[in-house]
C-alpha positions as CSV (number, residue, x, y, z in Angstrom):
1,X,4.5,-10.9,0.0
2,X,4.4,-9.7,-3.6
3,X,3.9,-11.8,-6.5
4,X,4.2,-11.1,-10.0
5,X,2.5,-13.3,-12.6
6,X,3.5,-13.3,-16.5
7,X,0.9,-11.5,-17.4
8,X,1.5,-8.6,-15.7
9,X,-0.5,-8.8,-12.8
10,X,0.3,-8.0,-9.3
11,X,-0.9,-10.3,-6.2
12,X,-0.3,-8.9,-2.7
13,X,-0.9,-11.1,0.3
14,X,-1.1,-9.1,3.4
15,X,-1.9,-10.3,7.1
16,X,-3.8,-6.5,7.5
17,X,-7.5,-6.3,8.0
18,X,-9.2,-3.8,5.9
19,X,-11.9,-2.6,8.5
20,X,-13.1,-0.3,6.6
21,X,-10.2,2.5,6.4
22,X,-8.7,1.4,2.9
23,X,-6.3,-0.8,4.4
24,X,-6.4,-3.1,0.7
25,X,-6.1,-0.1,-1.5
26,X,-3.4,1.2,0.6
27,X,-1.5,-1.7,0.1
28,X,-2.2,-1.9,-4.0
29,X,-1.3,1.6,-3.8
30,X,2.3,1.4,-2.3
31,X,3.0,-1.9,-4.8
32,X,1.6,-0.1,-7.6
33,X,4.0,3.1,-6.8
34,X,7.2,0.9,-6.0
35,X,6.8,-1.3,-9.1
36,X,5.6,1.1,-11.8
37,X,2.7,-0.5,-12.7
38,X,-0.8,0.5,-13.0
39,X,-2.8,0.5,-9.7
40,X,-5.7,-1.9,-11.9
41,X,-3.0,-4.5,-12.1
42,X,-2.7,-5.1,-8.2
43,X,-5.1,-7.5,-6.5
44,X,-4.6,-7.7,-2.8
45,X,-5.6,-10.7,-0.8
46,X,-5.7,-9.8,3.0
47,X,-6.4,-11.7,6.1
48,X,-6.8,-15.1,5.3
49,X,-4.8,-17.6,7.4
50,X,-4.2,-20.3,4.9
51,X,-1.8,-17.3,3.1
52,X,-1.0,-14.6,5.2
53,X,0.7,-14.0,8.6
54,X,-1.0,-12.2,11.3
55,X,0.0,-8.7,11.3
56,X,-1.3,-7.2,14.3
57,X,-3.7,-5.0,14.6
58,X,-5.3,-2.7,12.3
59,X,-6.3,0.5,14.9
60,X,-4.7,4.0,14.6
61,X,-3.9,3.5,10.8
62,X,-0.9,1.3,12.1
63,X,-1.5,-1.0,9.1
64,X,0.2,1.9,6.9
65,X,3.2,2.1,8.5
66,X,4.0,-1.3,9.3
67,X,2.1,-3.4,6.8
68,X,3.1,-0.6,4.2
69,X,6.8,-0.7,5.1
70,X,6.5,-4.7,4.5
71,X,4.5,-4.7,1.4
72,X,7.4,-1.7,-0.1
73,X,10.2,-3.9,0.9
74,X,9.0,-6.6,-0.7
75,X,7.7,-5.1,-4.1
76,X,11.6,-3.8,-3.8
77,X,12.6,-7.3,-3.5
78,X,10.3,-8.5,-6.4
79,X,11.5,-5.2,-8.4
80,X,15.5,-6.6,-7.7
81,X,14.5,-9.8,-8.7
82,X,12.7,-8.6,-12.3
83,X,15.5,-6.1,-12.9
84,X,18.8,-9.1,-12.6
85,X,16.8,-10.4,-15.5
86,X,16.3,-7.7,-17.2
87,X,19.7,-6.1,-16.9
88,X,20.7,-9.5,-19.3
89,X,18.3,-8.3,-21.9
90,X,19.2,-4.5,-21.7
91,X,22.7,-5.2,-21.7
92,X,23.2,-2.9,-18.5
93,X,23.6,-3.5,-14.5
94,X,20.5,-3.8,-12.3
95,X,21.2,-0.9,-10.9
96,X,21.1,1.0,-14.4
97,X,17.3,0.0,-14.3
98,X,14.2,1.8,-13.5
99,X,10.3,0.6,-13.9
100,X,7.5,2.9,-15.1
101,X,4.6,2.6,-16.9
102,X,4.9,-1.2,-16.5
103,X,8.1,-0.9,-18.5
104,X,11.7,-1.3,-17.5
105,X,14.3,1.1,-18.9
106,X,18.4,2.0,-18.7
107,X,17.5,5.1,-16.6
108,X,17.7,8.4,-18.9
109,X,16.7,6.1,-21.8
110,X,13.0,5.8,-23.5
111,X,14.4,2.2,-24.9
112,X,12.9,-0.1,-22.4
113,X,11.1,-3.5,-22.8
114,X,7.5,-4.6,-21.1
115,X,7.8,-6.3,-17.5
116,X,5.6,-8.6,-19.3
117,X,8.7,-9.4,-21.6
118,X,10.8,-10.1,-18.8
119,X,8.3,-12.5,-16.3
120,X,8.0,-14.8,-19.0
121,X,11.7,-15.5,-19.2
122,X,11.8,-15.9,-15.2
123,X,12.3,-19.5,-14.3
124,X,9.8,-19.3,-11.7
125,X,7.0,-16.7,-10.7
126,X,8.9,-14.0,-9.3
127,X,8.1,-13.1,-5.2
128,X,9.1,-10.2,-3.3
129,X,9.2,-10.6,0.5
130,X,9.5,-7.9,3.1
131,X,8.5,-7.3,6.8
132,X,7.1,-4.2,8.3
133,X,6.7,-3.2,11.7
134,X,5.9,0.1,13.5
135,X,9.3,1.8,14.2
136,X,11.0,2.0,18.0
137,X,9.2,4.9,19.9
138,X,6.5,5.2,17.1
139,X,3.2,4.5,18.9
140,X,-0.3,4.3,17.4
141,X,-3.3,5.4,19.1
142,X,-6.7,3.8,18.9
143,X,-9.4,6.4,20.1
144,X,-10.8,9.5,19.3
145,X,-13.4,11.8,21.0
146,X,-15.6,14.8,19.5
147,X,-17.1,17.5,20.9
148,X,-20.7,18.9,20.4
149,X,-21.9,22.4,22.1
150,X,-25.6,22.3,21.2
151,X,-28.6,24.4,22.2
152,X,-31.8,22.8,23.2
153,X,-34.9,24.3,23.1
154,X,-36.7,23.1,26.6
155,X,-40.4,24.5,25.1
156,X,-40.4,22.5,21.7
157,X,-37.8,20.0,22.0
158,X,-35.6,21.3,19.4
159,X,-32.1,21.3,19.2
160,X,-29.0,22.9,17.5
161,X,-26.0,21.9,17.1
162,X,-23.2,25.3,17.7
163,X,-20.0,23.9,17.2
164,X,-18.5,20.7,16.7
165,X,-14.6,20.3,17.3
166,X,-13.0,16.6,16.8
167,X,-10.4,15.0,18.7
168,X,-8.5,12.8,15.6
169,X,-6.6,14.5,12.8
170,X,-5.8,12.7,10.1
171,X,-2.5,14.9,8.5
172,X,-1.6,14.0,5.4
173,X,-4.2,11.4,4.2
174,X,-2.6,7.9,2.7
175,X,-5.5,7.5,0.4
176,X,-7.0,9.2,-3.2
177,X,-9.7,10.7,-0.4
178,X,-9.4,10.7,3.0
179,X,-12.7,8.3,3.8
180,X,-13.0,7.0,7.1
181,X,-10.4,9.7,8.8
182,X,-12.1,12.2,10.6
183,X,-10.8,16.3,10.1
């Protein structure tokens, strides 16, 4: 779910646990990119019961694709919802609109107006839904294993490590820096 508030800001509620791969800033990120606004604007709020549905698991960076997919589809949904208002303002059709910068403009047209403008003349706080799961035939895997040639020295104990090859390949990394993902 994706809620945006009159001033701007951006709450995301998300069932995925951030175990320490950037789960949360994944999920700003993707709002962030699908609503044109800045990425300092999005709060997430993941895991807790009283707010969020249970996801699934978060192993094998499956959180990405199917959390990801849900939190895009519904920032789309919020973005429809801020762009039938603002079509009545800009005297164009919804689909005439585009959002950058945190400003909605007639596309091919610098003339725009702040979202800000337009969430205060929503009758209620605007919320984008959307569900996300991993695709038919997609399946995410949950290990890993390295491997370490070393040479030990049986006189004095000492050892060094030759070559180290790893199991897990990360691709194309989904965050600014690819922490957590081994390569």
């Amino acid at each position: 779910m994706v809620k945006l508030n009159s001033d701007g800001t951006v709450n995301v509620f998300t069932g995925a646990v951030d175990i320490g791969g950037g789960q949360k800033a994944t999920m700003a990120m993707i709002a962030a990119e699908e609503l044109g606004v800045p990425l300092e604007t999005v709060s997430v709020t993941s895991a807790d019961t009283e707010v969020t549905l249970d996801t699934g698991g978060t192993w094998g960076s499956r959180q990405t694709i199917s959390g990801g997919t849900g939190i895009k589809l519904a920032a789309t949904d919020a973005k429809r919802q801020v762009f039938e208002i603002a079509a009545k303002e800009l005297k164009t059709g919804a689909e005439n609109l585009e959002l950058r910068n945190a400003n909605i403009y007639p596309r091919g047209s610098d003339k725009g107006i702040p979202i800000t403008e337009v969430l205060k003349k929503a009758p209620a706080t605007i919320t984008g839904r959307g569900t996300g799961s991993v695709p038919q035939g997609v399946v995410t895997y949950c290990f890993a294993a390295d491997f370490v040639e070393v040479e030990v020295d049986t006189l004095n104990g000492k050892v060094r490590v030759c070559q180290i090859s790893g199991g897990p390949r990360c691709g194309q990394s989904h965050q600014l820096v690819g922490y957590g993902e081994s390569d």
